[in-house]
BAFI-3210 file (N, C-alpha, C; in Angstrom, 3 decimals, decimal comma, padded with zeros to 6 digits):
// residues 197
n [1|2|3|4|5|6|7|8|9|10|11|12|13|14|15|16|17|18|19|20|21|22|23|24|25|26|27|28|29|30|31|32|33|34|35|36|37|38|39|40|41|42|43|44|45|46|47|48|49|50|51|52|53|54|55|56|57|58|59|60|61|62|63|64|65|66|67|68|69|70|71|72|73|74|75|76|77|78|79|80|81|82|83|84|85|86|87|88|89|90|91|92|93|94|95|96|97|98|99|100|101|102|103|104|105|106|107|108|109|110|111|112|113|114|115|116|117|118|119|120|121|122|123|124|125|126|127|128|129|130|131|132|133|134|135|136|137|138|139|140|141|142|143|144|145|146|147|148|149|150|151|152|153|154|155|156|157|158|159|160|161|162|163|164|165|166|167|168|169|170|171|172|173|174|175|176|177|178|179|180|181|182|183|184|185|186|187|188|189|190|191|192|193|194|195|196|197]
n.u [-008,915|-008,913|-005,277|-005,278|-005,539|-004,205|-001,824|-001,603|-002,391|000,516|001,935|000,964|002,033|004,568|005,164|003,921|006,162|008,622|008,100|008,243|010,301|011,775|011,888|012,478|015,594|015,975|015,746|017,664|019,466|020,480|019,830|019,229|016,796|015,260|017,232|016,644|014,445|014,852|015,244|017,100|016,684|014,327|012,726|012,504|014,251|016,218|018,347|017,396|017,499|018,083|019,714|022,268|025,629|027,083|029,435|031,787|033,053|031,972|033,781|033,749|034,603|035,405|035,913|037,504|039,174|041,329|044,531|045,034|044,766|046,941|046,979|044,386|044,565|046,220|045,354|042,747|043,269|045,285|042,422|041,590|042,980|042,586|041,173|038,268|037,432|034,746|034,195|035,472|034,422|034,611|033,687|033,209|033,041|033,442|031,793|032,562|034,649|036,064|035,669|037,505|039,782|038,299|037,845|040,553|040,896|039,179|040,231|042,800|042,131|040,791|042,585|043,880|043,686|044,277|043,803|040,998|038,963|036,972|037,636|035,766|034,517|032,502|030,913|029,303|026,437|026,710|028,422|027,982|028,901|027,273|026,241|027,350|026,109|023,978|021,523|022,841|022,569|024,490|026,138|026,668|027,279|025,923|027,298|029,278|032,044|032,428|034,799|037,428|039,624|041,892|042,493|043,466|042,744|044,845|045,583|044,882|043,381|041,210|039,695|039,526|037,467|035,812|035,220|034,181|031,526|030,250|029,627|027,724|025,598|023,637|024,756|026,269|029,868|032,667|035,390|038,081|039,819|040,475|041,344|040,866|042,285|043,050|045,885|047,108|049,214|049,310|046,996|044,593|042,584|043,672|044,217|045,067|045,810|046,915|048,662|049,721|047,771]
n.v [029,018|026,679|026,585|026,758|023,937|022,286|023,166|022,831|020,107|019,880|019,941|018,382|016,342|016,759|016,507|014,225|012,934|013,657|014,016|011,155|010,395|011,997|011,668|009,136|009,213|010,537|008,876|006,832|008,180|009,805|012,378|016,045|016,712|018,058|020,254|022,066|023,050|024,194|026,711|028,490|030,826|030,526|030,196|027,646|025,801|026,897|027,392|027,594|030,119|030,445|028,163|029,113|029,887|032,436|033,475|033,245|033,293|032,825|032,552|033,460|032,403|033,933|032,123|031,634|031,284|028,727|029,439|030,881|028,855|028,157|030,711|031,041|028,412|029,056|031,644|030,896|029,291|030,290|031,833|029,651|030,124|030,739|030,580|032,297|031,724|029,526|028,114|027,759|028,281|028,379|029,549|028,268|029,452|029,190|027,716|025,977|024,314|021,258|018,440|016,595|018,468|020,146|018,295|017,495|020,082|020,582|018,767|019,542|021,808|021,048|019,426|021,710|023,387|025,217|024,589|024,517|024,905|024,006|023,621|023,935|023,244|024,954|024,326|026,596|026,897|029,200|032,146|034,028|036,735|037,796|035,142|035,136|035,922|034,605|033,103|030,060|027,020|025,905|027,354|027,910|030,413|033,189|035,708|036,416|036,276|038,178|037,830|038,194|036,400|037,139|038,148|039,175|039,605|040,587|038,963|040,378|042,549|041,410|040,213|042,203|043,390|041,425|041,859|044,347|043,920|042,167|043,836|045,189|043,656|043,882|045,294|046,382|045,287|046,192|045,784|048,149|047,597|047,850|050,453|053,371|054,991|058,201|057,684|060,676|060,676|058,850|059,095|056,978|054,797|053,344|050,847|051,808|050,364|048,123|048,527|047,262|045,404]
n.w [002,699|002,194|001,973|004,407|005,756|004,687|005,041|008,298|008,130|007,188|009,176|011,316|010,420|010,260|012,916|013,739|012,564|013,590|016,422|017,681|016,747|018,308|020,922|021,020|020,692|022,889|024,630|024,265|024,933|023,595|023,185|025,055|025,782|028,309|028,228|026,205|027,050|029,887|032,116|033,345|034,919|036,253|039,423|040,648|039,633|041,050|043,820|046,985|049,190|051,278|051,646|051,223|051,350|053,515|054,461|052,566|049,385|045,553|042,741|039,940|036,266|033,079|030,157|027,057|024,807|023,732|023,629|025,516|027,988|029,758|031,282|032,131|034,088|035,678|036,944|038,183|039,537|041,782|042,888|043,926|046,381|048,345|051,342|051,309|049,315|047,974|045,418|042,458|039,603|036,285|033,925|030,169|027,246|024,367|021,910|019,776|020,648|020,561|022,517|023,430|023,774|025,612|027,845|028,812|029,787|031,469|033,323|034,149|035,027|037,313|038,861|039,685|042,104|044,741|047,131|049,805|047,811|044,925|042,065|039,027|035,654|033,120|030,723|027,881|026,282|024,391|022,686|024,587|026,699|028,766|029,492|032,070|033,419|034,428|036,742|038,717|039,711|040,991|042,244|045,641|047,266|048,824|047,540|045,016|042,761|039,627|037,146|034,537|032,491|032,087|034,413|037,926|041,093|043,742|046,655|049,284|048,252|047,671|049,860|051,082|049,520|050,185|052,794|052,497|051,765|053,141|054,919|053,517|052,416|050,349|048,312|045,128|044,847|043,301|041,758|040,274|038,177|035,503|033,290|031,148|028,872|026,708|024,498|023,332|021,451|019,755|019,045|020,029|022,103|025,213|027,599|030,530|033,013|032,003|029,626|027,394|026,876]
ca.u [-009,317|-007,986|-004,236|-004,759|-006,138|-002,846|-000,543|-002,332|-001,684|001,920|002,504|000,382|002,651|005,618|004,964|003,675|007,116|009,517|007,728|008,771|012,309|012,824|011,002|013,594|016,944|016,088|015,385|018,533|020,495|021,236|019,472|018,643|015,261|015,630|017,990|015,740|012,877|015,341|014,699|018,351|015,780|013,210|013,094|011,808|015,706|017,390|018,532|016,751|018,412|018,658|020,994|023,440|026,972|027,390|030,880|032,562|032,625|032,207|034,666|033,196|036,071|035,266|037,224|037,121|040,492|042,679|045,562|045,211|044,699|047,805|046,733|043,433|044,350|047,171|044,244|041,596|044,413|045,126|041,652|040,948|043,853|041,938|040,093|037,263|036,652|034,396|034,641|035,802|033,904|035,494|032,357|033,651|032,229|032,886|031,021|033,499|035,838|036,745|035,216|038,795|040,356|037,334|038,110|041,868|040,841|038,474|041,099|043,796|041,347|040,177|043,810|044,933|043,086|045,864|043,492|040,076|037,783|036,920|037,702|035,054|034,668|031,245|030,510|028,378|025,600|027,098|029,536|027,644|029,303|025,907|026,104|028,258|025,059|022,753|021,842|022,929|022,415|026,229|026,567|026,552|027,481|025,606|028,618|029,875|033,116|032,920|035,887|037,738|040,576|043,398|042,960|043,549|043,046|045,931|044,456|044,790|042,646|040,267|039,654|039,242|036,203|034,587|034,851|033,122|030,448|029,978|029,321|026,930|025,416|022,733|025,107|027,516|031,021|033,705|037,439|038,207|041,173|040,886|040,654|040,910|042,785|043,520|046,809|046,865|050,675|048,680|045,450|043,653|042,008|044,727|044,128|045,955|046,363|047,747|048,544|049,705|046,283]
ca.v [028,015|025,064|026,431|026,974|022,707|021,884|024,082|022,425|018,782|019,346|020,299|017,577|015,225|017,114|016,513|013,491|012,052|014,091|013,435|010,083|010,271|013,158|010,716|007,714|009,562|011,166|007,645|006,345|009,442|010,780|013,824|016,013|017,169|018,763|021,663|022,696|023,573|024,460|028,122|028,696|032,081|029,770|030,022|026,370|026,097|027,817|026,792|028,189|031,173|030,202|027,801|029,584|030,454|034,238|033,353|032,236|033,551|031,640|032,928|033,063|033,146|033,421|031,960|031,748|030,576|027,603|029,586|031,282|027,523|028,414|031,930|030,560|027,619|030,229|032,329|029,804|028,231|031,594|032,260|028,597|028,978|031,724|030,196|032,862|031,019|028,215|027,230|028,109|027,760|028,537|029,696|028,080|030,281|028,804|026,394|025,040|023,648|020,347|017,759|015,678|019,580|020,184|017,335|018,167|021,336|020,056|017,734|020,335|022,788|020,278|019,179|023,009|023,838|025,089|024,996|023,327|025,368|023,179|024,401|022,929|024,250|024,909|024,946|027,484|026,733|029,676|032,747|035,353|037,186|037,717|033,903|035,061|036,995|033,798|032,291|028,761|025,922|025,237|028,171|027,652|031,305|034,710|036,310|036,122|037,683|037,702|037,777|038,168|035,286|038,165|039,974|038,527|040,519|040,401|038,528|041,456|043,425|040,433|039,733|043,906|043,928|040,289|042,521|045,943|043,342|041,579|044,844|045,538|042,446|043,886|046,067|045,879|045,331|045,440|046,642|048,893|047,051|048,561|051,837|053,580|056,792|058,629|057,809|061,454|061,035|057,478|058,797|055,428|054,384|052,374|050,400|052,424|049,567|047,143|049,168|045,914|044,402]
ca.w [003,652|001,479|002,404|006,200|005,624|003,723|006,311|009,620|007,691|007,072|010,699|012,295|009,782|010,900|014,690|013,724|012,715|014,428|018,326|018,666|016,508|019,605|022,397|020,658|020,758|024,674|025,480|023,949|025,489|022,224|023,130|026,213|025,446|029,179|028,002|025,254|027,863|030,881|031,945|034,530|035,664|036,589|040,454|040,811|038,910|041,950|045,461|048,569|049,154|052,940|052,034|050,465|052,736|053,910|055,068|051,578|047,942|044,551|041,745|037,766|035,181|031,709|029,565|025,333|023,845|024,043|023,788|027,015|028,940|031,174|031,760|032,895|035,129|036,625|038,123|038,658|041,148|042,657|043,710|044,563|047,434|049,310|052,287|051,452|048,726|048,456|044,127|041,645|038,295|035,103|032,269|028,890|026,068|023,283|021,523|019,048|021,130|020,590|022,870|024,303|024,356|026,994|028,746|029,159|030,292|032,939|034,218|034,433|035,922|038,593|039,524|040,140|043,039|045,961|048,795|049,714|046,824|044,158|040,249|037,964|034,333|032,764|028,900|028,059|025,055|023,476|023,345|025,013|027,171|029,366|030,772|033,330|034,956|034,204|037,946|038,832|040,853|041,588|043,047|046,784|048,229|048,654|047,319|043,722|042,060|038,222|036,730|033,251|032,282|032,536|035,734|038,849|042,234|044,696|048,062|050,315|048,000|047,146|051,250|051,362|048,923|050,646|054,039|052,480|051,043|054,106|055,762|053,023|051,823|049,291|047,470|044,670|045,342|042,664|041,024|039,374|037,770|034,391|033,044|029,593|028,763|025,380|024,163|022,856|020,312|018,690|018,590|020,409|023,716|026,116|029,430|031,749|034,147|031,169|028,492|026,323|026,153]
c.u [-008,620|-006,276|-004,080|-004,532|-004,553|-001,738|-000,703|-002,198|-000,293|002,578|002,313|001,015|004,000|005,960|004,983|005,183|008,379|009,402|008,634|010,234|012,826|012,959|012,404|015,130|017,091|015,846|016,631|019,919|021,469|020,780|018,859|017,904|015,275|016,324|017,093|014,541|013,556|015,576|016,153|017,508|014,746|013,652|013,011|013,625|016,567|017,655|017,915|018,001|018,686|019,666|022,266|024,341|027,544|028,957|032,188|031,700|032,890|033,079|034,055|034,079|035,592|035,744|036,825|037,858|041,972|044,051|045,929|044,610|045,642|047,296|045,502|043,635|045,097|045,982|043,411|042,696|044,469|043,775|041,532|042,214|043,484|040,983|038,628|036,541|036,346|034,050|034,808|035,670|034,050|034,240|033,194|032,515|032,683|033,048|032,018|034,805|035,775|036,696|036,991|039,714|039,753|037,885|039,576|041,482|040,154|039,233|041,930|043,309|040,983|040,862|044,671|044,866|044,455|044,931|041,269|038,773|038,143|037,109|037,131|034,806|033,149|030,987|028,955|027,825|026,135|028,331|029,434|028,574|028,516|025,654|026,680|027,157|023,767|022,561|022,084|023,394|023,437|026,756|025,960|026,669|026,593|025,928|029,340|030,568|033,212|033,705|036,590|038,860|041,785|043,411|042,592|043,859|043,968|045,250|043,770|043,451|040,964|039,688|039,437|037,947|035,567|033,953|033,602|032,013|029,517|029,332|028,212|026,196|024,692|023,329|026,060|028,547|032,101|034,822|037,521|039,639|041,302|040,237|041,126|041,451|042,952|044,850|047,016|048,553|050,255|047,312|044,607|043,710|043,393|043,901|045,256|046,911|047,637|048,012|048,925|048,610|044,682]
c.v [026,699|024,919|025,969|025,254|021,815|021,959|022,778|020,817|018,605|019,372|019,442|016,126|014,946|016,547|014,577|011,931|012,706|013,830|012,246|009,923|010,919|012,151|009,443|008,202|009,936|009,719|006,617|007,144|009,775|012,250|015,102|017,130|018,518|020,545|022,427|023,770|024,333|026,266|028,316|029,733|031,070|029,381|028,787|025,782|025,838|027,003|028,009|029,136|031,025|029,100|028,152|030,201|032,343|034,174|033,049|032,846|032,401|032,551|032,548|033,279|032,621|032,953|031,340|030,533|029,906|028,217|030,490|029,788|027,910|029,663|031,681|029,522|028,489|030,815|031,425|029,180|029,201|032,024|030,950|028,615|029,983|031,048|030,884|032,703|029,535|027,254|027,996|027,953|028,889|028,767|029,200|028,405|030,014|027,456|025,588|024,642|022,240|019,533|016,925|017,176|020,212|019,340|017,098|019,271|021,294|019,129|018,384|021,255|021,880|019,892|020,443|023,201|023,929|025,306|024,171|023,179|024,327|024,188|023,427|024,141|023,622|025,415|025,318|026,809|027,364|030,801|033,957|035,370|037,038|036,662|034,111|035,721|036,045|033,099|031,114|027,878|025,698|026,054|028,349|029,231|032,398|035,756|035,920|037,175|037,130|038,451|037,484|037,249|036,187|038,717|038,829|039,597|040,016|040,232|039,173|042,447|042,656|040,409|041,314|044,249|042,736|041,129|043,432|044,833|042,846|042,644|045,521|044,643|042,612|045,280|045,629|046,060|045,582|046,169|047,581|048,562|047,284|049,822|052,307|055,118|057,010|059,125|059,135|061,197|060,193|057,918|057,720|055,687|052,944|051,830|050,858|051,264|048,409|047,507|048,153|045,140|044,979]
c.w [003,362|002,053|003,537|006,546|005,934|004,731|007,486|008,890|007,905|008,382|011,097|011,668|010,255|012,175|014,651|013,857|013,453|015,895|018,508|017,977|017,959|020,556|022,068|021,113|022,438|024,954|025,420|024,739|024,581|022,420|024,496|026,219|027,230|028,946|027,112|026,077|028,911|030,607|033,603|035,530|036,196|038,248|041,365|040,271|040,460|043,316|046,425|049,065|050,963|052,877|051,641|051,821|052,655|054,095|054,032|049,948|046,756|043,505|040,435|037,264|033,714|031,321|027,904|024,588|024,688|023,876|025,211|028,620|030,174|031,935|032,960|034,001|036,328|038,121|038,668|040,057|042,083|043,483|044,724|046,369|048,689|049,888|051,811|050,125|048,476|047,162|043,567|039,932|037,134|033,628|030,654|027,526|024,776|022,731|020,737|019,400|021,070|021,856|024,058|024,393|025,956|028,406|029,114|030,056|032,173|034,128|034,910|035,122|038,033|039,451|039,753|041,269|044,461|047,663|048,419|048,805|046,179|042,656|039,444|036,308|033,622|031,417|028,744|026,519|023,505|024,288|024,344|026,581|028,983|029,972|031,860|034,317|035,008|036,202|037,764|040,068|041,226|042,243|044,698|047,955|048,146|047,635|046,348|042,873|040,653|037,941|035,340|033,448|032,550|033,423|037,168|040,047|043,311|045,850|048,888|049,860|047,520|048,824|051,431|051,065|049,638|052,094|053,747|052,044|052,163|055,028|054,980|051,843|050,549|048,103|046,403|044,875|044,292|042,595|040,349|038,518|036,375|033,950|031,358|029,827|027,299|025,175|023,210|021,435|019,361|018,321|018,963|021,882|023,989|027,237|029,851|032,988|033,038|029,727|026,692|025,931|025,754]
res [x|x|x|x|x|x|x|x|x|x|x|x|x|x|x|x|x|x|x|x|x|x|x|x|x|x|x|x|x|x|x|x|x|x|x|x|x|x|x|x|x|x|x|x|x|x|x|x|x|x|x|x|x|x|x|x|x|x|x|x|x|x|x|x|x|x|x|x|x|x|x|x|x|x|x|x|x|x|x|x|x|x|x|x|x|x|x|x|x|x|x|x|x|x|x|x|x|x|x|x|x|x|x|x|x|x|x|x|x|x|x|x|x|x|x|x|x|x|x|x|x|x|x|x|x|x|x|x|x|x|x|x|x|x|x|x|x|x|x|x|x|x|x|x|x|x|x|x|x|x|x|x|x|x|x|x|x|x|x|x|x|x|x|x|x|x|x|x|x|x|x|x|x|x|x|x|x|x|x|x|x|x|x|x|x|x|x|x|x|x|x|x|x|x|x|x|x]
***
């Protein structure tokens, strides 16, 4: 009984001085107490699904490592110059990037755009993979193509799958743009479509 006393002190000492250091720094905008609590699933979160555009897709592109920067703005430009899409947001997965590298990135992303989509770039908390299926408020369309940093669909065939989608709004749509075979003379799994990567 004496511990539970002891325990239930050090907490209510804990709280005691940590509350308002938190309450001081969010008030200073050292800290944004907001993200901590923020639930992206939370349908109170979301936009009204009546306003979202039937007529116009949004583009997700992961993207990891600063040494594929060109690779990435390459595509990100490419989708952005397709009328049938309406942005183009760029998932940045990982965390230890370098703050004025970000902000290069966001500049160079934002000044690619070859047509009237917008390309904005979104740092992710962390590296999971799995943010790319998180919902979010910036996303304005029905209709969302996620997308890996290396693979870029050729227009004709990008404007092929918005049609079959359009014709079947509550289904999934996607590529089949890589596949795996058994290099049987090496012994190992290949991508068929890109057998270099």
């Amino acid at each position: 009984m004496k511990m539970a006393k002891v325990g239930r002190a050090k907490v209510s000492i804990f709280l005691a001085i940590c509350l308002p250091v938190l309450l001081l720094f969010q008030s200073l905008g050292g800290l944004s107490v907001p993200s901590l609590s923020f639930d992206s699933c939370d349908p109170s979160n979301q936009r009204d699904p009546r306003t979202l555009r039937s007529d116009q897709i949004t583009v997700l592109i992961n993207g990891y490592s600063e040494s594929r920067f060109p690779l990435l703005q390459s595509i990100a430009a490419a989708y952005s110059a397709s009328p049938l899409v309406s942005s183009v947001l760029v998932l940045w997965g990982n965390p230890a990037t370098p703050a004025p590298t970000l902000a290069r990135l966001a500049q160079s992303l934002s000044l690619s755009s070859l047509g009237p989509a917008t390309v904005s770039l979104v740092c992710q908390p962390s590296s999971s993979l799995n943010a790319r299926f998180l919902p979010r408020s910036s996303i304005g369309t029905h209709a969302v193509l996620i997308c890996d940093d290396d693979v870029e669909v050729d227009p004709k065939s990008f404007a092929f799958a918005f049609r079959v989608w359009s014709s079947n709004p509550d289904r999934l749509v996607g590529f089949f743009s890589r596949s795996h075979d058994l290099d049987l003379p090496a012994r190992k799994w290949i991508y068929t479509v890109h057998p270099d990567r």
